[in-house]
Structures are given as C-alpha cells and as structure tokens.
N, CA, C and O atoms as CSV, one atom per row, in Angstrom:
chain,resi,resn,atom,element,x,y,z
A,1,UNK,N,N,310.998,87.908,144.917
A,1,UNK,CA,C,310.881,89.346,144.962
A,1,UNK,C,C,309.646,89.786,145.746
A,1,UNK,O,O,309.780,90.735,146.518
A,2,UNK,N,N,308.459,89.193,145.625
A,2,UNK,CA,C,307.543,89.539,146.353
A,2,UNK,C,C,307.134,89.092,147.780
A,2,UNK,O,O,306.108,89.292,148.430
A,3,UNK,N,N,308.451,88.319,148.092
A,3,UNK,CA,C,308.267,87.771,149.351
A,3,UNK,C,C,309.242,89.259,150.139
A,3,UNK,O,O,308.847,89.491,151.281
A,4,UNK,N,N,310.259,90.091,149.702
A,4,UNK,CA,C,310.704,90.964,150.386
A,4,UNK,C,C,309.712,92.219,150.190
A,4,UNK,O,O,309.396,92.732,151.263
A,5,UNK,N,N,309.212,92.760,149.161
A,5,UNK,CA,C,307.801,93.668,149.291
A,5,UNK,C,C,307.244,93.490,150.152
A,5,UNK,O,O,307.250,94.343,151.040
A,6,UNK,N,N,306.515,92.321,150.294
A,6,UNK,CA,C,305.537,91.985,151.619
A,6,UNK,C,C,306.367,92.019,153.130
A,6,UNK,O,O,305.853,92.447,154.163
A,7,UNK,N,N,307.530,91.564,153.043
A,7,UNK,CA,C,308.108,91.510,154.603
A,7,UNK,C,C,308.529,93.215,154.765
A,7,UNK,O,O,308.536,93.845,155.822
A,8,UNK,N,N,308.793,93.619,153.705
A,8,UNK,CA,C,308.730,95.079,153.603
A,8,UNK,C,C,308.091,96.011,154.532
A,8,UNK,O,O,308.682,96.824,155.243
A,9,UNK,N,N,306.700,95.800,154.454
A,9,UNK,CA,C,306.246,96.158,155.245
A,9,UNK,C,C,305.736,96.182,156.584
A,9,UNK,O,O,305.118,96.994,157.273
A,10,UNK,N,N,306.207,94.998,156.729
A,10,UNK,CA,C,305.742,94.888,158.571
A,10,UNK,C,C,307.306,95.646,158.890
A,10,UNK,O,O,307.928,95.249,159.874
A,11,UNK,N,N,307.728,96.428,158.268
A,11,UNK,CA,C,308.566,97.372,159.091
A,11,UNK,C,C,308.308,98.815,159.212
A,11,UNK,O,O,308.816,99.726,159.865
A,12,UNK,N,N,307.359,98.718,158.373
A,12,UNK,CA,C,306.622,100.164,158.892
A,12,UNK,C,C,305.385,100.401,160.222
A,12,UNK,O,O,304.312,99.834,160.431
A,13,UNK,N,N,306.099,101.477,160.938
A,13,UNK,CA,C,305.116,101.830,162.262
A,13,UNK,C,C,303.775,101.225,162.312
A,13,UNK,O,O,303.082,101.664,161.394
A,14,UNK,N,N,302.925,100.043,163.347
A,14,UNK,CA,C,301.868,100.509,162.723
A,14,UNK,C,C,301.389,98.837,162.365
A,14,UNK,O,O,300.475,98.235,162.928
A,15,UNK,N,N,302.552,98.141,160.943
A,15,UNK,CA,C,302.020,97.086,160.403
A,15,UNK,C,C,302.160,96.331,161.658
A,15,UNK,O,O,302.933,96.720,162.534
A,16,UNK,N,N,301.377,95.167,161.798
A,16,UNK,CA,C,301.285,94.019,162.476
A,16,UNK,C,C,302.220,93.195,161.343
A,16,UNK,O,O,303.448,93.168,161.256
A,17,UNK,N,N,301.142,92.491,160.451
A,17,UNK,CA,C,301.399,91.967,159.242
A,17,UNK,C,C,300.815,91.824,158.037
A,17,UNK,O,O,299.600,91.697,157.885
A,18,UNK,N,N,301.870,91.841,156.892
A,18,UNK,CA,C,301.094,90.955,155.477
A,18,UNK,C,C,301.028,89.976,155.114
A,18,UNK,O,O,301.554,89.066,155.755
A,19,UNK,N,N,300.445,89.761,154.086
A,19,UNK,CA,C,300.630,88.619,153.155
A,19,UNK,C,C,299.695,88.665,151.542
A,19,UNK,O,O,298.696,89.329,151.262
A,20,UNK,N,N,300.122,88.133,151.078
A,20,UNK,CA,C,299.715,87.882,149.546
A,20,UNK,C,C,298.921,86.898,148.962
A,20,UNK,O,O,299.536,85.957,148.460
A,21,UNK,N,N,297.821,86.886,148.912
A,21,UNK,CA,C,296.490,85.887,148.498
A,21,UNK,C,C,296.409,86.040,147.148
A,21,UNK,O,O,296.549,87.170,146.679
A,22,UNK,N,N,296.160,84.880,146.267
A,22,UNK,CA,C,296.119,84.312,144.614
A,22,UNK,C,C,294.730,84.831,144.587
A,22,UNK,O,O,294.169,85.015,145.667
A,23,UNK,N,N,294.112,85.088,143.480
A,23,UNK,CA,C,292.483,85.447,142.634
A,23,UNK,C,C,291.560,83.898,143.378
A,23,UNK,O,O,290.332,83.811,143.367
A,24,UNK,N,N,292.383,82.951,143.895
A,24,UNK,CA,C,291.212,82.039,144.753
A,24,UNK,C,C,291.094,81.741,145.924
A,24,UNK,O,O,290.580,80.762,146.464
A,25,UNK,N,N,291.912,83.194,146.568
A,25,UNK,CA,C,292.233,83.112,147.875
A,25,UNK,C,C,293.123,82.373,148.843
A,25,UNK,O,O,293.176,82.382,150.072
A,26,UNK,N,N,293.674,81.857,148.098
A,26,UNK,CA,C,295.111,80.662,148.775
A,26,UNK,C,C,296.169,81.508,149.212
A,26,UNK,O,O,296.503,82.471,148.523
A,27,UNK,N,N,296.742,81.234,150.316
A,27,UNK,CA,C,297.893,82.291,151.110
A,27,UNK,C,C,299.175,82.041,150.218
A,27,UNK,O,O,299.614,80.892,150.267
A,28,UNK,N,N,299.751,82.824,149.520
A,28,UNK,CA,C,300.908,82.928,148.581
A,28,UNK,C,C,301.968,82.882,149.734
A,28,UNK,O,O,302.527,81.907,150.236
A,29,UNK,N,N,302.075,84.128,149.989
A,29,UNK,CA,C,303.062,84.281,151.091
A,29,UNK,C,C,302.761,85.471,152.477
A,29,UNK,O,O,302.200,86.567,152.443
A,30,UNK,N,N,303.422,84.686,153.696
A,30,UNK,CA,C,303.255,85.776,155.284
A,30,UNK,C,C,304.506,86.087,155.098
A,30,UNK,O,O,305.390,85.412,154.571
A,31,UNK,N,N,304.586,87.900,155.878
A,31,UNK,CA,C,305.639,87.733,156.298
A,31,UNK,C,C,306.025,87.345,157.349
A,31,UNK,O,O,307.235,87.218,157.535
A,32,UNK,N,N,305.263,87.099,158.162
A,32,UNK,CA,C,305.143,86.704,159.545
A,32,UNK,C,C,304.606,85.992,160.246
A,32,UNK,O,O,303.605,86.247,160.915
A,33,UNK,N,N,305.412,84.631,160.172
A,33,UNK,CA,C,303.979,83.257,159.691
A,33,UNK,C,C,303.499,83.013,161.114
A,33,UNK,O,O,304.102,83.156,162.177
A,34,UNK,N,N,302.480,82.679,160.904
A,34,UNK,CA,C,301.489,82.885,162.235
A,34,UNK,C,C,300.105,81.953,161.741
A,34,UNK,O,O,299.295,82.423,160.942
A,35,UNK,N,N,299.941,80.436,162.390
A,35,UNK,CA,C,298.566,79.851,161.644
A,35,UNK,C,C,297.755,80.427,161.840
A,35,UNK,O,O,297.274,80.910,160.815
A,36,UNK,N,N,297.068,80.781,163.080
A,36,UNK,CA,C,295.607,81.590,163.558
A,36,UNK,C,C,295.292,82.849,162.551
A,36,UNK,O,O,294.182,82.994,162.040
A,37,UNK,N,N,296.511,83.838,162.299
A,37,UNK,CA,C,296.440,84.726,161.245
A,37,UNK,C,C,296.324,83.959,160.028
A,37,UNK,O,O,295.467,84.441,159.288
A,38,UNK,N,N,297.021,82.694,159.457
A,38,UNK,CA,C,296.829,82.680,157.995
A,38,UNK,C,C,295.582,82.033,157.983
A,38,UNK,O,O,295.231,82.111,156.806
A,39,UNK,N,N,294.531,81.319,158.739
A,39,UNK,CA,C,293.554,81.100,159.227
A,39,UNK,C,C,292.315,82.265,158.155
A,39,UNK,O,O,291.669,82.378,157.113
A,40,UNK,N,N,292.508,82.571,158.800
A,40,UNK,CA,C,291.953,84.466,158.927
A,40,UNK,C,C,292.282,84.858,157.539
A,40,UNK,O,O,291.421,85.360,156.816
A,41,UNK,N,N,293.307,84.680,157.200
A,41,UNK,CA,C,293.402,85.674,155.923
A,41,UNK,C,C,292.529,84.759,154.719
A,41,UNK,O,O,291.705,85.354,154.024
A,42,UNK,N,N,292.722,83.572,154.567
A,42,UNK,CA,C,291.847,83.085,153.691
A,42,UNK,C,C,290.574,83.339,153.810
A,42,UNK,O,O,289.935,83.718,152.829
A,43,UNK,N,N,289.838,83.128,155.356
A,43,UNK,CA,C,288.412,83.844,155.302
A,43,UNK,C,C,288.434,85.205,154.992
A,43,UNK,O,O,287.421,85.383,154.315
A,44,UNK,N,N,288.846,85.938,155.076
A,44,UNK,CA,C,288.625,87.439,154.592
A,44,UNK,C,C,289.126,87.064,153.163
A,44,UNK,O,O,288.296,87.162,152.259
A,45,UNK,N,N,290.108,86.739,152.921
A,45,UNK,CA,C,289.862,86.774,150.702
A,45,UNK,C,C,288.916,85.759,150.586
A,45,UNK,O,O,288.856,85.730,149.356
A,46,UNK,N,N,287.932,84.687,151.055
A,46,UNK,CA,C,286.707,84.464,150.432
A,46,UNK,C,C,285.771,85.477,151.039
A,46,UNK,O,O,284.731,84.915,150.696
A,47,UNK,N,N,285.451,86.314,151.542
A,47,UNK,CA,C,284.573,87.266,152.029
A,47,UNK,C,C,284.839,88.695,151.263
A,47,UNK,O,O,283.992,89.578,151.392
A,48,UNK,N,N,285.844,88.892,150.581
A,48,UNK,CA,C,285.954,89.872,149.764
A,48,UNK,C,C,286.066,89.680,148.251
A,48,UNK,O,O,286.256,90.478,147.333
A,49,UNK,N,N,285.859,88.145,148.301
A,49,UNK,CA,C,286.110,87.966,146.850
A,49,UNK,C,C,284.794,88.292,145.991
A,49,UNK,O,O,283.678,87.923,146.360
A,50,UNK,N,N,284.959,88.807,145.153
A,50,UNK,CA,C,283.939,89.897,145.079
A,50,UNK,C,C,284.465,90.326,143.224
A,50,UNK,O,O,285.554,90.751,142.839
A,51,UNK,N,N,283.089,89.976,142.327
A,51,UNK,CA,C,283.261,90.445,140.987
A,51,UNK,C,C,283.182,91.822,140.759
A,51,UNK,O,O,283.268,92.271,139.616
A,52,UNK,N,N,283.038,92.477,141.661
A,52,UNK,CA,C,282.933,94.521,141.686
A,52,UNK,C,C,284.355,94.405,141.236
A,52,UNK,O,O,284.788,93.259,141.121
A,53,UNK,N,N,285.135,95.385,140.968
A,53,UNK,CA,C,286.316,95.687,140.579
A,53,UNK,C,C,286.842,97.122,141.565
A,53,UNK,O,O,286.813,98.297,141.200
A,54,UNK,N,N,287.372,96.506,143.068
A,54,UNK,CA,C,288.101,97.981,144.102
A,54,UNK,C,C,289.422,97.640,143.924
A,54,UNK,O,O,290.014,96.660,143.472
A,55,UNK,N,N,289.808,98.970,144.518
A,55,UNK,CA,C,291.712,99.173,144.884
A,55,UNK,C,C,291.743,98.549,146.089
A,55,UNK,O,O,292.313,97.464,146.194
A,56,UNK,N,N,290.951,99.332,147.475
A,56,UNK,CA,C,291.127,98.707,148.465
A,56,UNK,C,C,289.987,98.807,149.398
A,56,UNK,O,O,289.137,99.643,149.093
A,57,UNK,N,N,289.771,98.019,150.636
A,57,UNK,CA,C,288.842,97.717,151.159
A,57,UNK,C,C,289.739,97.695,153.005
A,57,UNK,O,O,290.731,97.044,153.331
A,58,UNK,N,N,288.901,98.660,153.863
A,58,UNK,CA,C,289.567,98.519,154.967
A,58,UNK,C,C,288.259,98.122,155.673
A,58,UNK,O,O,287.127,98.251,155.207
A,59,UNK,N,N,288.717,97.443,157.296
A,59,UNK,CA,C,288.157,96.618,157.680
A,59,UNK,C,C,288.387,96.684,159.306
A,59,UNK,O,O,289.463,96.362,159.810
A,60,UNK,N,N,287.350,97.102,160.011
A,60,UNK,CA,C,288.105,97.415,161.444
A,60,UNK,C,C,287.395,96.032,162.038
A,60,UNK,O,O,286.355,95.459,161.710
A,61,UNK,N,N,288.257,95.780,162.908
A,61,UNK,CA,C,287.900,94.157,163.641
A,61,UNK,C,C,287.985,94.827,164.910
A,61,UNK,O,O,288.100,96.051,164.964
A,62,UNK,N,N,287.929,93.995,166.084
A,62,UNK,CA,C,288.394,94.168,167.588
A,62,UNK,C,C,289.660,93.835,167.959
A,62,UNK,O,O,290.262,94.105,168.998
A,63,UNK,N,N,290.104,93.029,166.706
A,63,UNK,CA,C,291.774,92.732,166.701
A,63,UNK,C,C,292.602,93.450,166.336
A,63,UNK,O,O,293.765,93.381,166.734
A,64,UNK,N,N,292.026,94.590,165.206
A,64,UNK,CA,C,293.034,94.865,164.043
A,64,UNK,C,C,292.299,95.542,163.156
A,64,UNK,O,O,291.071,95.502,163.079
A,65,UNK,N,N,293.199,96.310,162.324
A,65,UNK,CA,C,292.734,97.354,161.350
A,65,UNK,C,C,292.585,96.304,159.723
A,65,UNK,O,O,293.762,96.194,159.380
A,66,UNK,N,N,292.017,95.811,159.032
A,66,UNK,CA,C,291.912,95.565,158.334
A,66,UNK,C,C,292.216,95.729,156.638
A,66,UNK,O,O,291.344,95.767,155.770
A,67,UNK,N,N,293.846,95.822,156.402
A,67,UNK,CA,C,293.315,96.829,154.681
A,67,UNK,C,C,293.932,95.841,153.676
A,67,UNK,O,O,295.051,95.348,153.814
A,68,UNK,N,N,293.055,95.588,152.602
A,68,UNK,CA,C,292.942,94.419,151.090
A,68,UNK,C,C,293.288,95.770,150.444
A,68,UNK,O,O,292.922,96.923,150.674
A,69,UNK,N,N,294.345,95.066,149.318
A,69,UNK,CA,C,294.828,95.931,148.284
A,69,UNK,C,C,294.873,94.928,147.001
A,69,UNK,O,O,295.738,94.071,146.824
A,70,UNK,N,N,293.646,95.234,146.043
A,70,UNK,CA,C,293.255,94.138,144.844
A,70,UNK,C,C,294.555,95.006,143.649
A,70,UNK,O,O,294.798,96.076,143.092
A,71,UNK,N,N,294.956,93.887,143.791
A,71,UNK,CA,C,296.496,93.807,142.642
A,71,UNK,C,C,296.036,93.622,141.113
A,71,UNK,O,O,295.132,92.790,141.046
A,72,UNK,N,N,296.501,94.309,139.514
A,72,UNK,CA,C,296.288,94.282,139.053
A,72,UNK,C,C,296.292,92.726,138.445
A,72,UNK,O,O,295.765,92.673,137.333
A,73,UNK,N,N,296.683,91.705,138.852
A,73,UNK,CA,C,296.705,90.160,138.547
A,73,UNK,C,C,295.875,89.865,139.439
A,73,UNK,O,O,296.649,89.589,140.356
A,74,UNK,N,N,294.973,89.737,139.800
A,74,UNK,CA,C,293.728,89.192,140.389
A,74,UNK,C,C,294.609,88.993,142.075
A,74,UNK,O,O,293.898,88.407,142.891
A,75,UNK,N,N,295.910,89.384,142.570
A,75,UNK,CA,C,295.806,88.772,143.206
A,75,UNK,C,C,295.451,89.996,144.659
A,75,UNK,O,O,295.184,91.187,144.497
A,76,UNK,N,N,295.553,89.252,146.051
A,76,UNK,CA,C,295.776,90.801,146.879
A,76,UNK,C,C,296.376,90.760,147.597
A,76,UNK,O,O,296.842,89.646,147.834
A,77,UNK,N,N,296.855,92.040,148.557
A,77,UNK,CA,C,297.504,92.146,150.007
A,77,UNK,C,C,297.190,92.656,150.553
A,77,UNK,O,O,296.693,93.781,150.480
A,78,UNK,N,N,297.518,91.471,151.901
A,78,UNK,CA,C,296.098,91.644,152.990
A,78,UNK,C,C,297.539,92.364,154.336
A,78,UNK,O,O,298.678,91.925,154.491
A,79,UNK,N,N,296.947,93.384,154.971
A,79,UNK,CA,C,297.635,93.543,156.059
A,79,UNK,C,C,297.086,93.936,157.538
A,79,UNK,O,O,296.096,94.663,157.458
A,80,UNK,N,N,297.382,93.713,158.524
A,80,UNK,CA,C,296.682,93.809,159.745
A,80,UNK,C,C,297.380,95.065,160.468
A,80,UNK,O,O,298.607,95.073,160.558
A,81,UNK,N,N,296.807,95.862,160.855
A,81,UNK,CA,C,297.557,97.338,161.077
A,81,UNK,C,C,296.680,97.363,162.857
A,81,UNK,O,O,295.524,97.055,163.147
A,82,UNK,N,N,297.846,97.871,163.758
A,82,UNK,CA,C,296.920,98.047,165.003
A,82,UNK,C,C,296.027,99.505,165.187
A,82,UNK,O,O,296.136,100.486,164.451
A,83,UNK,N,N,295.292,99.401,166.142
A,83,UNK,CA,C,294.077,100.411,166.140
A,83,UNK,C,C,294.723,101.835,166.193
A,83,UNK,O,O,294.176,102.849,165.759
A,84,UNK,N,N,296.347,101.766,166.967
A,84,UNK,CA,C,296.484,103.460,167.107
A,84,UNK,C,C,297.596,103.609,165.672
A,84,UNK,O,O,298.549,104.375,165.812
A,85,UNK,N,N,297.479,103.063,164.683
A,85,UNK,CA,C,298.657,103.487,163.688
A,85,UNK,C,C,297.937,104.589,163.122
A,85,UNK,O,O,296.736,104.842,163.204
A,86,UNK,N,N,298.909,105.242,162.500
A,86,UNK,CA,C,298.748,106.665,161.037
A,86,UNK,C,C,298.506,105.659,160.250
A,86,UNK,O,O,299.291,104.789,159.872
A,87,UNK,N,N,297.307,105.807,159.988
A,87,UNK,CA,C,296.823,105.274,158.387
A,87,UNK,C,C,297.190,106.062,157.678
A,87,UNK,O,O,298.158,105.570,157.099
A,88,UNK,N,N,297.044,106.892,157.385
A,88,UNK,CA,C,298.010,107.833,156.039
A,88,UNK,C,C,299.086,107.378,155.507
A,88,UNK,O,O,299.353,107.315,154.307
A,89,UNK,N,N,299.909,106.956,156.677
A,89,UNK,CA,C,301.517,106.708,156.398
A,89,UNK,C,C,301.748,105.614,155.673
A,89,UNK,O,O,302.442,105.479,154.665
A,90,UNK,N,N,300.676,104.323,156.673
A,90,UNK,CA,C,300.334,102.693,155.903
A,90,UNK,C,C,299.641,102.769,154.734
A,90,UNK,O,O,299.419,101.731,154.111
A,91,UNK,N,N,299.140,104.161,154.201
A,91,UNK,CA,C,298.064,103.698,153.291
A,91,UNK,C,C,299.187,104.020,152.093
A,91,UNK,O,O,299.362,103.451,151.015
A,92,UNK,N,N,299.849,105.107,152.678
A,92,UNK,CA,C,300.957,105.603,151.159
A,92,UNK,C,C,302.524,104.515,151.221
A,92,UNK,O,O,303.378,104.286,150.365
A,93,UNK,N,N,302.389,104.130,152.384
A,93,UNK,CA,C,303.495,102.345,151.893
A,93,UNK,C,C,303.035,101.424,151.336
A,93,UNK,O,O,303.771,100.787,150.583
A,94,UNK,N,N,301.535,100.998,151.527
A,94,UNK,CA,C,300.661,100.114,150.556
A,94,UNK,C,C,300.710,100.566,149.169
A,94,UNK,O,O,300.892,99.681,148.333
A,95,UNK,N,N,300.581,101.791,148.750
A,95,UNK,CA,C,300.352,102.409,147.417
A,95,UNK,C,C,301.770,101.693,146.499
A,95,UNK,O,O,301.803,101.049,145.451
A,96,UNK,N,N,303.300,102.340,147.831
A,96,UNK,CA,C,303.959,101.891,146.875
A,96,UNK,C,C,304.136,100.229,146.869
A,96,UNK,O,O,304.221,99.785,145.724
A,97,UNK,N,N,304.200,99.316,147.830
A,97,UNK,CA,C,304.312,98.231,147.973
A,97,UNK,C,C,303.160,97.587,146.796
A,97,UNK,O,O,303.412,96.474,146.332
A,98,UNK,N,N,301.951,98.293,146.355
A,98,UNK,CA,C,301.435,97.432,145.314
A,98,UNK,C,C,301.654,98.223,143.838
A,98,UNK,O,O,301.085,97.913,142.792
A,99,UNK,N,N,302.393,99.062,143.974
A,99,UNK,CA,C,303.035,99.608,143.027
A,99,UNK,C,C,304.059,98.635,142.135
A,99,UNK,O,O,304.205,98.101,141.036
A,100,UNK,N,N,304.486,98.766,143.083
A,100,UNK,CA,C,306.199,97.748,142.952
A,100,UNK,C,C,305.739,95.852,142.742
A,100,UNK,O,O,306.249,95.072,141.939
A,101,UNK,N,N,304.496,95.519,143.897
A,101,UNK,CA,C,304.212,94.136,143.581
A,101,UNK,C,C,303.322,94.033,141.905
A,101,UNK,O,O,303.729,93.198,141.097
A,102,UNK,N,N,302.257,94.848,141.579
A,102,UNK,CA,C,301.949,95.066,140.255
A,102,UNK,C,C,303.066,94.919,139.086
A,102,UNK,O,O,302.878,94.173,138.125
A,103,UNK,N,N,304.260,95.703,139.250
A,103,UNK,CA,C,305.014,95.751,137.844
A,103,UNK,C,C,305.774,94.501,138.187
A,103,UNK,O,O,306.160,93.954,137.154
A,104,UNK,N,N,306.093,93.915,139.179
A,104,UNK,CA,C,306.569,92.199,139.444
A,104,UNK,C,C,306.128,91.333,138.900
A,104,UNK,O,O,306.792,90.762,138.034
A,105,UNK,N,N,304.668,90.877,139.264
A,105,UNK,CA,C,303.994,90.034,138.833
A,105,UNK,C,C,303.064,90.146,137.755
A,105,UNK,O,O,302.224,89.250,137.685
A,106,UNK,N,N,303.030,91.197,136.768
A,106,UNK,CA,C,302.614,91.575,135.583
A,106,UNK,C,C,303.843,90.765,134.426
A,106,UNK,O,O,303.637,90.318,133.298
A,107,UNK,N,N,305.192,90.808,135.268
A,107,UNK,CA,C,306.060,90.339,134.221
A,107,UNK,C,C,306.657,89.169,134.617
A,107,UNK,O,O,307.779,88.840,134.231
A,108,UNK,N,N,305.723,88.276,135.644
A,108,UNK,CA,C,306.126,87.410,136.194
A,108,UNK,C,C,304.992,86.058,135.716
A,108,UNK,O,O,305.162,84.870,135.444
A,109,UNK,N,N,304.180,86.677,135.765
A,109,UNK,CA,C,302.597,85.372,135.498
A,109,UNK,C,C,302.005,85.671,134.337
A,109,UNK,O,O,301.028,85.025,133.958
C-alpha cells in the first residue's frame, strides 16, 4: 500500500521523486529507482535525523527542491520537486499522501 502512495506522487506536476526512509534512515521504498538519488536520500535522513520533533523540513539544493515529511511512526518522505514547481500544490499532495501513509502504517507496525 505504501509503495502506491509514494509512486502516487511523482504524478503530480512538479514531483521529480519519492521515497520512504525507516526512523534509521534505510530507503524503504523509490518510486523511481535511481542509485545516485537513493545515494542521497540516506544522507539527507542522517542529516535530518534529528530528536526535535517537525512535520516538515524543505531544502533547496542546486539540483532540486528538497521536502522531508516526519511520519507519525518515526518514519519519513523524502521528495525531490524541481525549482519551477507550485509548492502549494506539492505541499497539499504531501499533506494528503502522509495523511493516508500515517493511518497505513499506524495499523501496519
């Protein structure tokens, strides 16, 4: 189930890609498997792993728009958005995409 949430969204305007990182930063699942990106995504969930308690954390690179969405199970989703997207639009498909991944894996783990 949470492998179609996540592919979910690289169909909105905008996404590059996601994926889903565990509370120790290990790549759960891409939707769009790519090594150099899953590379990358583990360094950014050890660089955000972080005992503060956020929703989300955006992140502008020279590659890519950066946005972590900390899931109520420790875990997160990481997505790479290009420089000219509507963030508004990605930020309210993230809302529901960790909407929907929250009540999943609350009754899943």
């Amino acid at each position: 189930m949470e492998e179609f949430i996540v592919s979910d969204l690289t169909r909105v305007s905008g996404i590059i890609n996601a994926a889903l990182v565990d509370k120790e930063g290990f790549l759960l699942f891409e939707a769009k498997e790519n090594l150099e990106q899953s590379e990358q995504i583990s360094k950014i969930a050890d660089l955000i792993r972080t005992k503060d308690k956020f929703s989300r954390i955006t992140v502008t690179s020279e590659k890519a728009i950066l946005i972590v969405e900390q899931l109520d199970v420790g875990h997160r989703l990481v997505t790479w958005c290009e420089h000219s997207c509507n963030l508004g639009m990605i930020r309210k498909s993230l809302e529901n995409a960790t909407q929907r991944l929250n009540e999943y894996l609350i009754n899943t783990i």
